[in-house]
N, C-alpha and C positions, 0 to 999 in steps of 0.2 A: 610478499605474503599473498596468499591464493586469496580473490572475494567470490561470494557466492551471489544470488540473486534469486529468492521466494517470490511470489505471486502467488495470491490467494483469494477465495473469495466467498461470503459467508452472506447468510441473514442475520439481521439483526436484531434483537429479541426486543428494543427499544424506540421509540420514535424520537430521535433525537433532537433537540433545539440548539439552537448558534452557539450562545453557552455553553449547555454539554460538550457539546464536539469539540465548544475553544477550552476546556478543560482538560479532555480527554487527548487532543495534539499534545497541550502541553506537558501535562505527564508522559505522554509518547514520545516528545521531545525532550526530557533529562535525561528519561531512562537510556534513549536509542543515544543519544552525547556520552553519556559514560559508558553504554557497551560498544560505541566505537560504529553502530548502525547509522544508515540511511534509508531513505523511502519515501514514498509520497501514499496516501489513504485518500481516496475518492470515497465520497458517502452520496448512496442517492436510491431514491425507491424501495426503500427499505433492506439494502444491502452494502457491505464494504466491501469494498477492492483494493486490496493494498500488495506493493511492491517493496521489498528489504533486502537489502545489499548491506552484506560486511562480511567478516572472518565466520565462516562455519557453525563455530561452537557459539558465541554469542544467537547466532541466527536461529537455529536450530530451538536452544530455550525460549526466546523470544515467541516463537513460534507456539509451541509447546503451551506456554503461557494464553497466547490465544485461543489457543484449542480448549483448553479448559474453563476459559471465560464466559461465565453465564448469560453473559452478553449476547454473545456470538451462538450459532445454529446452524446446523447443514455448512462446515466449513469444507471448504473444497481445494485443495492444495493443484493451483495448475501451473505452478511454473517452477521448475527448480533446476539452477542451473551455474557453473563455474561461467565469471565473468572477469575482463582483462581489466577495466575499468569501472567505477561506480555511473551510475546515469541519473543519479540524482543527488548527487556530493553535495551539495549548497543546503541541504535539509535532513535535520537528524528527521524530521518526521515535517512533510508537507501535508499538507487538509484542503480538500476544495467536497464545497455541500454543493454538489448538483444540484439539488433540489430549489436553493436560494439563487442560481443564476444562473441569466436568459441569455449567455452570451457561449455556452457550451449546448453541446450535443445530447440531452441527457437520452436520447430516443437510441443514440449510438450505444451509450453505456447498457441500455437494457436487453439490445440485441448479442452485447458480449455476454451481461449476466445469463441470458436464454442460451446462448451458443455452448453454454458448458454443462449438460445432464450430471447430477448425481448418481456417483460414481466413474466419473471419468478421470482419469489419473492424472497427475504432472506429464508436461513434456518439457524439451529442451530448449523450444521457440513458440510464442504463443506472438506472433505478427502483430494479430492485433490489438490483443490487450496494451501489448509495449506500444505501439504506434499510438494508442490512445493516448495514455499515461504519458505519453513523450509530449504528445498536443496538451494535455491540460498542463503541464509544465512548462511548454512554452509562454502559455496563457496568461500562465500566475504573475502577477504585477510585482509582487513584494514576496521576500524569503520570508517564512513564519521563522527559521530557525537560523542558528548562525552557522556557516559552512562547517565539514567537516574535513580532513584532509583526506587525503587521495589514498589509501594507504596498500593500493598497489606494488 
């Protein structure tokens, strides 16, 4: 079965605390469990970055659904693309608040959020957004979520 991979990246209309955000994975985590989704969400400087891999049509409303979110502002769709594998299978939905720790790059995250003008469209490889996204998940100590399977 084909998986896809979104990458996105918004402002946020909220200043979020540890709480909120440990709220806000967790309902990101049943929901993305039962549509069979993965991803990881980077929050920091008052924007999110988030990465979702699964089947299509789940993606897509998922998607949809944040577009709509009052939350969310200036959403920017940069990455959309057919993938052979998930790259972050272990997590219906991962979360790392930049902002709460000195042991990440947060100066790298904001030169990505700068690096993408509104109105610039998806492409097919965004280097370094994945290459970040790949380091903060090397990073991560503990899964928030419980794996999901391969569904390659």
């Amino acid at each position: 079965m084909p998986l896809f991979q979104l990458l996105y990246l918004s402002r946020t209309r909220l200043d979020w605390t540890e709480p909120e955000l440990a709220a806000l994975a967790a309902q990101a985590q049943a929901r993305n469990a039962k549509d069979g989704l993965s991803g990881l969400l980077l929050y920091g400087n008052g924007h999110f970055l988030q990465l979702l891999e699964g089947r299509r049509q789940p993606l897509l409303l998922t998607y949809d659904r944040i577009i709509r979110d009052s939350r969310h502002s200036d959403v920017r769709l940069l990455l959309d693309r057919a993938v052979a594998r998930r790259t972050f299978a272990q997590w219906a939905m991962g979360l790392l608040n930049l902002n709460t720790r000195g042991d990440v790059d947060l100066n790298r995250f904001t030169r990505i959020i700068e690096a993408f003008p509104a109105g610039a469209g998806p492409v097919t490889e965004n280097r370094l957004a994945l290459s970040l996204l790949k380091e903060f998940r090397d990073h991560m100590a503990a899964a928030p979520a419980t794996p999901l399977p391969d569904l390659s």
